[in-house]
mmCIF file of the N, C-alpha and C atoms, coordinates in Angstrom:
data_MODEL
# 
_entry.id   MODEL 
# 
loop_
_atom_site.group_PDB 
_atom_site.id 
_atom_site.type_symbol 
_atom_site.label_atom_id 
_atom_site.label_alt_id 
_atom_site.label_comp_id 
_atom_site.label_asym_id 
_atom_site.label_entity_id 
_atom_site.label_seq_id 
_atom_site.pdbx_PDB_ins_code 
_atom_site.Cartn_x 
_atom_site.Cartn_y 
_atom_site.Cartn_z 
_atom_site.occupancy 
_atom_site.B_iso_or_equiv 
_atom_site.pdbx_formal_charge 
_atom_site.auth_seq_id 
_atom_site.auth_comp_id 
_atom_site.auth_asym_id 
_atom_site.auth_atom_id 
_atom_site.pdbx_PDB_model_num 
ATOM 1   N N  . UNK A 1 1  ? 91.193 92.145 159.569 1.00 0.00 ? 1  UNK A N  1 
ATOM 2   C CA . UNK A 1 1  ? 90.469 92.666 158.419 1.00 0.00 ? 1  UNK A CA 1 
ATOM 3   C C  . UNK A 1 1  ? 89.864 91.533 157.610 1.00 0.00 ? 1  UNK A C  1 
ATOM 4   N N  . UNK A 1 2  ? 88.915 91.690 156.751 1.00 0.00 ? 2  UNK A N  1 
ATOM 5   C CA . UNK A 1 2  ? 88.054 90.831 156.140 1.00 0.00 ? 2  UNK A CA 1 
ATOM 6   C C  . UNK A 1 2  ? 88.890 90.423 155.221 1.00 0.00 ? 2  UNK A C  1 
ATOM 7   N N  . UNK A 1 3  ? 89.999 91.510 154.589 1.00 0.00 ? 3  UNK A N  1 
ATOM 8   C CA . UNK A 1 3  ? 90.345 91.081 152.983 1.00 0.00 ? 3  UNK A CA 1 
ATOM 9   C C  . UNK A 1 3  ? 91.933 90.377 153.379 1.00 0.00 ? 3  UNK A C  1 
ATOM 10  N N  . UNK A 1 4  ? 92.510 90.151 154.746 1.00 0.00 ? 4  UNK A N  1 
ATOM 11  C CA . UNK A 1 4  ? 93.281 89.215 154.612 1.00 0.00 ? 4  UNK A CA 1 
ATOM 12  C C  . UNK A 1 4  ? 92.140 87.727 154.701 1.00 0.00 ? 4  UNK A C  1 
ATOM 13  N N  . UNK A 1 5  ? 91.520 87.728 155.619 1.00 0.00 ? 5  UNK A N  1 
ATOM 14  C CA . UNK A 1 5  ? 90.483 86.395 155.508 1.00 0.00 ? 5  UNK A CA 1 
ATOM 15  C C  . UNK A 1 5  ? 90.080 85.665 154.226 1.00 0.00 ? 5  UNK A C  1 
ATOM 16  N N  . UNK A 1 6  ? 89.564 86.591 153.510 1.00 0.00 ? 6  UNK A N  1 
ATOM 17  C CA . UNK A 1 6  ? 89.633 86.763 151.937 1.00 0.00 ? 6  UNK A CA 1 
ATOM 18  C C  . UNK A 1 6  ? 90.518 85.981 151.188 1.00 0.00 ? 6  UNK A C  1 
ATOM 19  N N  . UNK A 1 7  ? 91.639 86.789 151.027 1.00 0.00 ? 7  UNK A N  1 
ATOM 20  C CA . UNK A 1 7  ? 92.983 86.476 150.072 1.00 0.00 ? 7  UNK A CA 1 
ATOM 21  C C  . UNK A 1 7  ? 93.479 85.282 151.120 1.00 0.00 ? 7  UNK A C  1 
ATOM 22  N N  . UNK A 1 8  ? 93.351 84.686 152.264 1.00 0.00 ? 8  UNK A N  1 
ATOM 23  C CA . UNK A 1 8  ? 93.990 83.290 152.818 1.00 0.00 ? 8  UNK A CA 1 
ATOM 24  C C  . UNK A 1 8  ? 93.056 82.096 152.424 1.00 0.00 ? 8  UNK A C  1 
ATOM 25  N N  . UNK A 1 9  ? 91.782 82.672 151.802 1.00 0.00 ? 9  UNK A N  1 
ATOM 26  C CA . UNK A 1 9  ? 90.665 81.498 151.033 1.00 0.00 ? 9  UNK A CA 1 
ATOM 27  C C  . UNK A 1 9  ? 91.121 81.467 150.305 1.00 0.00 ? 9  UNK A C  1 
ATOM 28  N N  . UNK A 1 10 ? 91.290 82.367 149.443 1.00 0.00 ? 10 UNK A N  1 
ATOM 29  C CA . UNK A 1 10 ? 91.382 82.191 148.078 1.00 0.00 ? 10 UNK A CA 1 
ATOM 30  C C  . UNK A 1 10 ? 92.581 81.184 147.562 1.00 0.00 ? 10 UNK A C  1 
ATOM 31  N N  . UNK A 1 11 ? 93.913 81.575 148.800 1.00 0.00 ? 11 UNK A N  1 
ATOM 32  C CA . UNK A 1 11 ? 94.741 80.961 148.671 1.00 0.00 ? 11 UNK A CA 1 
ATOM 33  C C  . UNK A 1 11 ? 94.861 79.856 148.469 1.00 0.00 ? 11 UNK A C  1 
ATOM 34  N N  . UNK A 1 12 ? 94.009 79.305 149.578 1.00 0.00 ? 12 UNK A N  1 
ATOM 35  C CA . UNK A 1 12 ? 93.991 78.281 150.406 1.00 0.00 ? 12 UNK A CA 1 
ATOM 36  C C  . UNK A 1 12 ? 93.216 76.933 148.846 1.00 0.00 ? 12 UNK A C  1 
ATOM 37  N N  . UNK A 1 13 ? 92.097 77.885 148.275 1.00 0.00 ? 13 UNK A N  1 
ATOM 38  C CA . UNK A 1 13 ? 91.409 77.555 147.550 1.00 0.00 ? 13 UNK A CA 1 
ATOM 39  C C  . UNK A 1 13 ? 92.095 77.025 146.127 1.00 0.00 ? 13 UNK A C  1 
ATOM 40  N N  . UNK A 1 14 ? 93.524 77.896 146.008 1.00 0.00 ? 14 UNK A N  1 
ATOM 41  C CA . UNK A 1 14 ? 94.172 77.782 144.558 1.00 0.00 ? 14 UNK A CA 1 
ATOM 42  C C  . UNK A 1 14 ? 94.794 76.438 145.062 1.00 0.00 ? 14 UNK A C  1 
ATOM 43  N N  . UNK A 1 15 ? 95.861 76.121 145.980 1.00 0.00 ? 15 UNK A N  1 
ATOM 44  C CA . UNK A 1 15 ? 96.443 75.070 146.904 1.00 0.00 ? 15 UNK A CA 1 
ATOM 45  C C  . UNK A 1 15 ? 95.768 73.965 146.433 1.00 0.00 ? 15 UNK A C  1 
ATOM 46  N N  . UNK A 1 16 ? 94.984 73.469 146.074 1.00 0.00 ? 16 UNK A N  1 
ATOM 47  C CA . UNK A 1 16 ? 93.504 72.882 146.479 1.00 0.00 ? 16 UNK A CA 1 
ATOM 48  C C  . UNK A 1 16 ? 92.791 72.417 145.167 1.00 0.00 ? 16 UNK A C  1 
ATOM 49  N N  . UNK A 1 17 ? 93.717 73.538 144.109 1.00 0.00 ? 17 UNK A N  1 
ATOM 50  C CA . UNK A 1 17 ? 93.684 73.774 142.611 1.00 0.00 ? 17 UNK A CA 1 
ATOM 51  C C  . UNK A 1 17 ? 92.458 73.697 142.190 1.00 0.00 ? 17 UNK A C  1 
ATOM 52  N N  . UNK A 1 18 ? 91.212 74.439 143.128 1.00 0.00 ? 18 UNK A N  1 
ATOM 53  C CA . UNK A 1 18 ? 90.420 75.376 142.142 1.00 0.00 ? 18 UNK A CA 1 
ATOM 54  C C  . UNK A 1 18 ? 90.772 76.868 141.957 1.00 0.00 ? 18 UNK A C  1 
ATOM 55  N N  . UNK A 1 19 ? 90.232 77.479 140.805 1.00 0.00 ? 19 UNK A N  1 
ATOM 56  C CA . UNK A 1 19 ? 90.050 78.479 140.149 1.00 0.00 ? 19 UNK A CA 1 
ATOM 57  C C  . UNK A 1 19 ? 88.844 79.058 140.292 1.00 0.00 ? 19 UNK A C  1 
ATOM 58  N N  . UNK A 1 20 ? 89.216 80.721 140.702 1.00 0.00 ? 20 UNK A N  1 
ATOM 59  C CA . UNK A 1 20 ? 87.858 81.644 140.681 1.00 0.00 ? 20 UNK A CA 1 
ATOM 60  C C  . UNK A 1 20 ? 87.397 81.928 139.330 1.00 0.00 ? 20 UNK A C  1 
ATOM 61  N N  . UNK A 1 21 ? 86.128 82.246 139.166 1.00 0.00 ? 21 UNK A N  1 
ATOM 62  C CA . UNK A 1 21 ? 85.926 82.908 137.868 1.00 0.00 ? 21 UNK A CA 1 
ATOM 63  C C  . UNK A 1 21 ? 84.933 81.962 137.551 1.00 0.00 ? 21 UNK A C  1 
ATOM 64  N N  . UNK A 1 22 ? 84.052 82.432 136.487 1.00 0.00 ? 22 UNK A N  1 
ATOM 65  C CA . UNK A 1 22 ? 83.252 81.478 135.360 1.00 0.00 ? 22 UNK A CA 1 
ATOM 66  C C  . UNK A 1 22 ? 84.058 79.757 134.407 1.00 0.00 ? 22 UNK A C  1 
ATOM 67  N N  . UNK A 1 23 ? 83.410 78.964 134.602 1.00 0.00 ? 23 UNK A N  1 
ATOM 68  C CA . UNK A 1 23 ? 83.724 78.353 133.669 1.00 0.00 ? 23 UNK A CA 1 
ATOM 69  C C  . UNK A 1 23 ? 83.791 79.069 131.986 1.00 0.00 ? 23 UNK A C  1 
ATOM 70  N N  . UNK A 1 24 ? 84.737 78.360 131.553 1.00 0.00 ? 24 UNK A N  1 
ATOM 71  C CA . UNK A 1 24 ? 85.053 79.276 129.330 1.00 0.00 ? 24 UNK A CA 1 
ATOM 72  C C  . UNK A 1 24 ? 83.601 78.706 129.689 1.00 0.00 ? 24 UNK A C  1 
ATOM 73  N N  . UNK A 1 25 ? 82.891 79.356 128.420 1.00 0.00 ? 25 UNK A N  1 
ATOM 74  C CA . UNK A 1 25 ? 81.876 79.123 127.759 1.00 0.00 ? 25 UNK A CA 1 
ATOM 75  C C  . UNK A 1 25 ? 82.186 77.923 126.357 1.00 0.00 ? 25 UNK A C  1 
ATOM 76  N N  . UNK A 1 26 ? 83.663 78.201 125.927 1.00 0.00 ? 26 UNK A N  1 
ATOM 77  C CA . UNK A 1 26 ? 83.552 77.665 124.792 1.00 0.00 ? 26 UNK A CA 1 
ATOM 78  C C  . UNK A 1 26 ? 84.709 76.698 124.814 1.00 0.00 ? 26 UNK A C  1 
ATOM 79  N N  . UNK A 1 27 ? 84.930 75.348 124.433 1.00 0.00 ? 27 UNK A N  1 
ATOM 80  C CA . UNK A 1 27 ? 86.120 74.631 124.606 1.00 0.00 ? 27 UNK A CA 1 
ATOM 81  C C  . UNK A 1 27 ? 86.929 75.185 124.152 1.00 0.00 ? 27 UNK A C  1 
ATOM 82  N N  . UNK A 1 28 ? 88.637 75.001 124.144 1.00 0.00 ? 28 UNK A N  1 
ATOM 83  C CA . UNK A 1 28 ? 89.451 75.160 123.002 1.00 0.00 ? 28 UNK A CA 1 
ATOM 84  C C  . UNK A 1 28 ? 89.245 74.729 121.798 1.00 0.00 ? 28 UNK A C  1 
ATOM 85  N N  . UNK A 1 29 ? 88.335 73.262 121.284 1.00 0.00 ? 29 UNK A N  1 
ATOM 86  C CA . UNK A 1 29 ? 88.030 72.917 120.289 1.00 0.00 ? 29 UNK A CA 1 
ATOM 87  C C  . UNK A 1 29 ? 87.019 73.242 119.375 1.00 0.00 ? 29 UNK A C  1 
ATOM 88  N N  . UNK A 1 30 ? 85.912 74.099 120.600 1.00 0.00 ? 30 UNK A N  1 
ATOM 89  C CA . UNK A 1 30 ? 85.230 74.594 119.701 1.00 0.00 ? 30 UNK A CA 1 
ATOM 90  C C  . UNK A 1 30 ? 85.728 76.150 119.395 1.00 0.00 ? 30 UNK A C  1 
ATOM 91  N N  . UNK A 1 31 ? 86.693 76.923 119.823 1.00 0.00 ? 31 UNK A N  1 
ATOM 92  C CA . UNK A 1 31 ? 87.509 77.821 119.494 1.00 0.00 ? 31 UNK A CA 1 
ATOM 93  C C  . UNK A 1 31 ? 87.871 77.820 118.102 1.00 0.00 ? 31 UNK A C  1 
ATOM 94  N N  . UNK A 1 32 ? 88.494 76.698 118.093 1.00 0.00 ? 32 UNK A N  1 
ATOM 95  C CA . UNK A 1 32 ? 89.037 76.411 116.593 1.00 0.00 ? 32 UNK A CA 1 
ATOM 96  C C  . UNK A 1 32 ? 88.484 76.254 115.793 1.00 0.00 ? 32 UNK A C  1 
ATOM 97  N N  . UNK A 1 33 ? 86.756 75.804 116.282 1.00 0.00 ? 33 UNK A N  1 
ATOM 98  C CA . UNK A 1 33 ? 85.857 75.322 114.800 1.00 0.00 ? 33 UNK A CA 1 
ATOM 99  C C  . UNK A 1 33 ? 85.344 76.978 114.517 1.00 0.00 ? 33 UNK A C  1 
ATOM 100 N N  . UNK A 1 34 ? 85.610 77.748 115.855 1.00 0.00 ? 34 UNK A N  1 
ATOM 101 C CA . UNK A 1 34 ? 84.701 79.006 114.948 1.00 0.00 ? 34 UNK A CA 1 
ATOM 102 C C  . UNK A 1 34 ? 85.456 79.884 114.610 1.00 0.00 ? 34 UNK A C  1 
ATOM 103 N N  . UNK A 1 35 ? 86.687 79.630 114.535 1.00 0.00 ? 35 UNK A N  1 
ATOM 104 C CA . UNK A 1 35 ? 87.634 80.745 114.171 1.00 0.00 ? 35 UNK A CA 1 
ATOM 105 C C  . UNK A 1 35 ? 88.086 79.695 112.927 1.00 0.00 ? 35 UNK A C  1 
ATOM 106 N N  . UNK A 1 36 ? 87.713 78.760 112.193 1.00 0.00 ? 36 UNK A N  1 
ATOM 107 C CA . UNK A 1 36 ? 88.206 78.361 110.681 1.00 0.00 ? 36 UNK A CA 1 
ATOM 108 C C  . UNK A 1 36 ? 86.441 78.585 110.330 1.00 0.00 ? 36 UNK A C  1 
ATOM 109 N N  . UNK A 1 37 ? 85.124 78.858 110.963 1.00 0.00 ? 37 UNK A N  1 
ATOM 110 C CA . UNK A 1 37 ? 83.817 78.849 110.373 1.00 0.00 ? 37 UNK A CA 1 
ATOM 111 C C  . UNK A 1 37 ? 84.307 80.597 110.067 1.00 0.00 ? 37 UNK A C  1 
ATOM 112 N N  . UNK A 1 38 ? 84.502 81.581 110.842 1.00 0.00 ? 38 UNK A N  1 
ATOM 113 C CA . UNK A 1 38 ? 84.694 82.439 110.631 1.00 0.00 ? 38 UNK A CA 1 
ATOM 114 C C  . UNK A 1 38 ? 85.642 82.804 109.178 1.00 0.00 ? 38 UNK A C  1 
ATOM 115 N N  . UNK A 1 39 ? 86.901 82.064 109.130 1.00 0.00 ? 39 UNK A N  1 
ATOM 116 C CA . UNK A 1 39 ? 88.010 82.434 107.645 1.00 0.00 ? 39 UNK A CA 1 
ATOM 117 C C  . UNK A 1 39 ? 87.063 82.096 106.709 1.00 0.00 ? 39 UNK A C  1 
ATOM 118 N N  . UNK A 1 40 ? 86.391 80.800 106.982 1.00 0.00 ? 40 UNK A N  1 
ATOM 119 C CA . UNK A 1 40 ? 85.843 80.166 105.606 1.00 0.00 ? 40 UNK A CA 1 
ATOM 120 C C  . UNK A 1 40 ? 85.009 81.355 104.640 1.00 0.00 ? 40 UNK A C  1 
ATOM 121 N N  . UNK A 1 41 ? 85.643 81.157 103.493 1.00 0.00 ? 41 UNK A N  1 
ATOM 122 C CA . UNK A 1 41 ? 85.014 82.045 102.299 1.00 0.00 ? 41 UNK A CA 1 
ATOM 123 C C  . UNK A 1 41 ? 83.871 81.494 101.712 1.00 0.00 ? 41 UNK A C  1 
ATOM 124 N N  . UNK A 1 42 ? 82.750 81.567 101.566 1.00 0.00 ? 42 UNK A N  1 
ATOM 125 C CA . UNK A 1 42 ? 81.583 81.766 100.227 1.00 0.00 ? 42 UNK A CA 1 
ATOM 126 C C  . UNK A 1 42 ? 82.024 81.736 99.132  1.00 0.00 ? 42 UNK A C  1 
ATOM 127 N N  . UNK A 1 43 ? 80.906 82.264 98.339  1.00 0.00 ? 43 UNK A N  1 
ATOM 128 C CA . UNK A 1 43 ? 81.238 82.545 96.999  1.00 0.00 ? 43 UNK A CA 1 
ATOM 129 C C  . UNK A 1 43 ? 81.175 83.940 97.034  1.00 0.00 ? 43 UNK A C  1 
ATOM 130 N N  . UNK A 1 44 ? 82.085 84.301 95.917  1.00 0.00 ? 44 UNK A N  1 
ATOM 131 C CA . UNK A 1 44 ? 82.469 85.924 95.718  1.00 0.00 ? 44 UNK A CA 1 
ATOM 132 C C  . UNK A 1 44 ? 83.494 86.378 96.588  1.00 0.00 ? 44 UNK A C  1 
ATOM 133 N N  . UNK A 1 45 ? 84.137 85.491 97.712  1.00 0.00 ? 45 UNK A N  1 
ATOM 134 C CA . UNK A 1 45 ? 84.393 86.125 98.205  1.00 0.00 ? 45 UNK A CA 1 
ATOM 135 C C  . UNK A 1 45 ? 84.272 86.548 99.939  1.00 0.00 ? 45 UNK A C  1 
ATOM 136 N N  . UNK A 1 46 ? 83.178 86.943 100.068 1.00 0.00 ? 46 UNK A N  1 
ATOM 137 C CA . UNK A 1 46 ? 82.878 87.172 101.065 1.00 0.00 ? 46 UNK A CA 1 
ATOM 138 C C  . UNK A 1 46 ? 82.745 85.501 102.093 1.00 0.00 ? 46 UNK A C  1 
ATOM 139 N N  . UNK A 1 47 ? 82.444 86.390 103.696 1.00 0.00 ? 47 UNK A N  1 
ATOM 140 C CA . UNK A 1 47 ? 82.533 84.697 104.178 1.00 0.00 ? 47 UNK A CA 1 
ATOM 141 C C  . UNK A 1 47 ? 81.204 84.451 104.511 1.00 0.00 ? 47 UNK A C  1 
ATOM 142 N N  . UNK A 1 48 ? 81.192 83.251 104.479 1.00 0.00 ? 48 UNK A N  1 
ATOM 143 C CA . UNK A 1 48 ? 79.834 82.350 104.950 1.00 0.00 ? 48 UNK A CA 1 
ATOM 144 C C  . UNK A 1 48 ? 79.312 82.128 105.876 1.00 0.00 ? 48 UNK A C  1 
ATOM 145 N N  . UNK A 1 49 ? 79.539 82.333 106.969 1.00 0.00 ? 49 UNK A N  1 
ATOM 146 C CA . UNK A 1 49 ? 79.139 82.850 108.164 1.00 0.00 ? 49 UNK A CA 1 
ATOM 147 C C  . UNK A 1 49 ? 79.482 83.682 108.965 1.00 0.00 ? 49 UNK A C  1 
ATOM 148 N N  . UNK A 1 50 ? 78.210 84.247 109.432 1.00 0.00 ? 50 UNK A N  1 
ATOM 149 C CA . UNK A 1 50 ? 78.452 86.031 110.120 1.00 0.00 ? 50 UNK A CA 1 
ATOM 150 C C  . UNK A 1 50 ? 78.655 85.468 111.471 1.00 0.00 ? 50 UNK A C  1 
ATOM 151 N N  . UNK A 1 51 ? 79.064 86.387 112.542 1.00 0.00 ? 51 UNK A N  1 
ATOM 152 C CA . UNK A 1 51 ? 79.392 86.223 113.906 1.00 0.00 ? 51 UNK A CA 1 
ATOM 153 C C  . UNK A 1 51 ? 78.469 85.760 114.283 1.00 0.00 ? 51 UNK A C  1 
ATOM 154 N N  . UNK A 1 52 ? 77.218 86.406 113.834 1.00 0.00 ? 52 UNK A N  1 
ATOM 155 C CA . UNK A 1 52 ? 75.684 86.125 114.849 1.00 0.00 ? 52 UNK A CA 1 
ATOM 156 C C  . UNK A 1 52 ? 75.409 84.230 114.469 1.00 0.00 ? 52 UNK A C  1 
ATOM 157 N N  . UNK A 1 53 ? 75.739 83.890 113.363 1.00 0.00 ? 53 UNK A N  1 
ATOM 158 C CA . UNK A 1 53 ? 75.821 82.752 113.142 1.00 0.00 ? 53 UNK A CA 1 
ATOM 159 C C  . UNK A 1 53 ? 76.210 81.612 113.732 1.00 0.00 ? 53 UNK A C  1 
ATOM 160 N N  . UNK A 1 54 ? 77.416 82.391 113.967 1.00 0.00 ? 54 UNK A N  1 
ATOM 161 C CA . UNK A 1 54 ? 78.690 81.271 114.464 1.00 0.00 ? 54 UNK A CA 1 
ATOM 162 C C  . UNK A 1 54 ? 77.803 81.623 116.217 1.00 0.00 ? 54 UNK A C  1 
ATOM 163 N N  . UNK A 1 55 ? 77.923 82.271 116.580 1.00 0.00 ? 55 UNK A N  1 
ATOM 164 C CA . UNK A 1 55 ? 77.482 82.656 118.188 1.00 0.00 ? 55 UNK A CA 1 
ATOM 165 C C  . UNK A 1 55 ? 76.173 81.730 118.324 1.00 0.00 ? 55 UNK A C  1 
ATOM 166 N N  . UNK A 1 56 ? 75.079 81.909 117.266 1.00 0.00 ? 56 UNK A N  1 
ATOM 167 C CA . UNK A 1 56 ? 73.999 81.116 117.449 1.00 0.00 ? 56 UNK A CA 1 
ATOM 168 C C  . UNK A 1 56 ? 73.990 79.138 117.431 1.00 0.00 ? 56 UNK A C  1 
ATOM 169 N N  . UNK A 1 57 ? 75.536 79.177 116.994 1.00 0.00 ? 57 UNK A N  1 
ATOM 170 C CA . UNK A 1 57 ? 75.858 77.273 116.214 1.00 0.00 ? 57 UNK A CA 1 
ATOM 171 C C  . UNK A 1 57 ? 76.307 77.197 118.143 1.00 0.00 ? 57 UNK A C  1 
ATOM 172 N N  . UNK A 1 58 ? 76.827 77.798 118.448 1.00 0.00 ? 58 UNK A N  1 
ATOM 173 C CA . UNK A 1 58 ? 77.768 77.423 119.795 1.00 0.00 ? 58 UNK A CA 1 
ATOM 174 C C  . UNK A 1 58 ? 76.739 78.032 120.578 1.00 0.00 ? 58 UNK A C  1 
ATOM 175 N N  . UNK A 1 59 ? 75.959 78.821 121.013 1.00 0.00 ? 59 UNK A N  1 
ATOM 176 C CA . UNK A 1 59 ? 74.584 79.110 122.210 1.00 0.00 ? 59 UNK A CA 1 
ATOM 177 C C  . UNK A 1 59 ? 75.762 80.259 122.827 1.00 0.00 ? 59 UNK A C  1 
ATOM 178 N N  . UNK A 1 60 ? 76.168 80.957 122.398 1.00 0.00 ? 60 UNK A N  1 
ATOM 179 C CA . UNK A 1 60 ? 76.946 81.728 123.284 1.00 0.00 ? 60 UNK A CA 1 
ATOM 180 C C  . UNK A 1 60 ? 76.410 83.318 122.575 1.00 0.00 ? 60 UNK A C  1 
ATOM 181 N N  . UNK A 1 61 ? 76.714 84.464 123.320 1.00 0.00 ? 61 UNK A N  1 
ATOM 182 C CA . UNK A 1 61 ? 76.767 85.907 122.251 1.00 0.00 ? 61 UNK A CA 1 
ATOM 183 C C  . UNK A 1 61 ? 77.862 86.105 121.471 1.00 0.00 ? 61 UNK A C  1 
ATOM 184 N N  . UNK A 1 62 ? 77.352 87.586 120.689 1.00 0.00 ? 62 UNK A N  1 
ATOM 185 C CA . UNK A 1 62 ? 78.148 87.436 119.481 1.00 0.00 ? 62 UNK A CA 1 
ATOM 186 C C  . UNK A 1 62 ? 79.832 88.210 120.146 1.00 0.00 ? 62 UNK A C  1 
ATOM 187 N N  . UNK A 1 63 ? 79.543 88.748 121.347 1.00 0.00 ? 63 UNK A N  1 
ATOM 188 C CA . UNK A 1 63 ? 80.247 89.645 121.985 1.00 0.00 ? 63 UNK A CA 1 
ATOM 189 C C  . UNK A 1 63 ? 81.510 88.315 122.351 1.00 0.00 ? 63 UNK A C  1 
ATOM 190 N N  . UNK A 1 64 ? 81.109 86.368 122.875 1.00 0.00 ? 64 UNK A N  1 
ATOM 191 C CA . UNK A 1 64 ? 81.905 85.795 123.036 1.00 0.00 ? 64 UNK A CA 1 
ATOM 192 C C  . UNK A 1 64 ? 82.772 85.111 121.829 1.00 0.00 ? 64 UNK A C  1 
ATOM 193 N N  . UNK A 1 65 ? 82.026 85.280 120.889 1.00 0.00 ? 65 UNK A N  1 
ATOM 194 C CA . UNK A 1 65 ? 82.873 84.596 119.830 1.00 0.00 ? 65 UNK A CA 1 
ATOM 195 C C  . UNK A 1 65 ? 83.678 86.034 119.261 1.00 0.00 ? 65 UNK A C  1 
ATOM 196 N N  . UNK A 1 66 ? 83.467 87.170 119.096 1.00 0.00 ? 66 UNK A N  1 
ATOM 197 C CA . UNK A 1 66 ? 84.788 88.155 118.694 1.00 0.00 ? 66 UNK A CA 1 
ATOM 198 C C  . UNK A 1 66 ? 85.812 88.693 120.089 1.00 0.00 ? 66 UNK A C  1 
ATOM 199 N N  . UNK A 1 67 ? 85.517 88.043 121.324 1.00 0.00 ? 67 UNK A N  1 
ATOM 200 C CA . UNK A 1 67 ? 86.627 87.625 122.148 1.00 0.00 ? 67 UNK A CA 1 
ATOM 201 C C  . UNK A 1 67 ? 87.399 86.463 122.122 1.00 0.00 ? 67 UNK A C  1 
ATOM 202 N N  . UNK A 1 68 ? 86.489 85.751 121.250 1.00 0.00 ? 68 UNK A N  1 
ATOM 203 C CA . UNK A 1 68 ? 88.094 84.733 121.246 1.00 0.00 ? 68 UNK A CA 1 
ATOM 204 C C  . UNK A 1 68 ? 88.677 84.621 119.413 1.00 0.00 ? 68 UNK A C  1 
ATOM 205 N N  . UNK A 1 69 ? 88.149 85.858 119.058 1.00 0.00 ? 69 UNK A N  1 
ATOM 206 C CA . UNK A 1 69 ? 88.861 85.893 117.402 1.00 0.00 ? 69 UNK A CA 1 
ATOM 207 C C  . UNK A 1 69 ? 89.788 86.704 117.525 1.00 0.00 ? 69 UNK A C  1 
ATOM 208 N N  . UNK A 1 70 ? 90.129 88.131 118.362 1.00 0.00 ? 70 UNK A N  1 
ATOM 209 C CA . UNK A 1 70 ? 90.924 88.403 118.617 1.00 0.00 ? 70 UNK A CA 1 
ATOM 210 C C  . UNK A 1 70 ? 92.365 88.007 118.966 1.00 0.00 ? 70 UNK A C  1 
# 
């Protein structure tokens, strides 16, 4: 069958210590800068930068920066 052929690459591939999948988009460090840009308060109150903000400072969507605020 194809999907043992499959899963003995893949294996073979982890062994080998790569990883399937996308590279993060975002370091751990820049994690941290947008999740303290995100707490940071304004004035009044409210905060000083919106998601679309923070998503536009790092080139990523706004969909990746409230996956890693969670």
């Amino acid at each position: 069958m194809r999907c043992e052929g499959t899963r003995k690459g893949l294996e073979a591939a982890r062994t080998r210590g790569r990883a399937g999948g996308h590279k993060p988009k975002l370091s751990q460090r820049q994690v941290l800068v947008a999740r303290r840009m995100y707490e940071d308060k304004g004035g009044g109150g409210k905060r000083k930068y919106t998601v679309a903000e923070i998503a536009e400072t790092f080139g990523v969507s706004r969909k990746t920066i409230y996956r890693h605020l969670d």
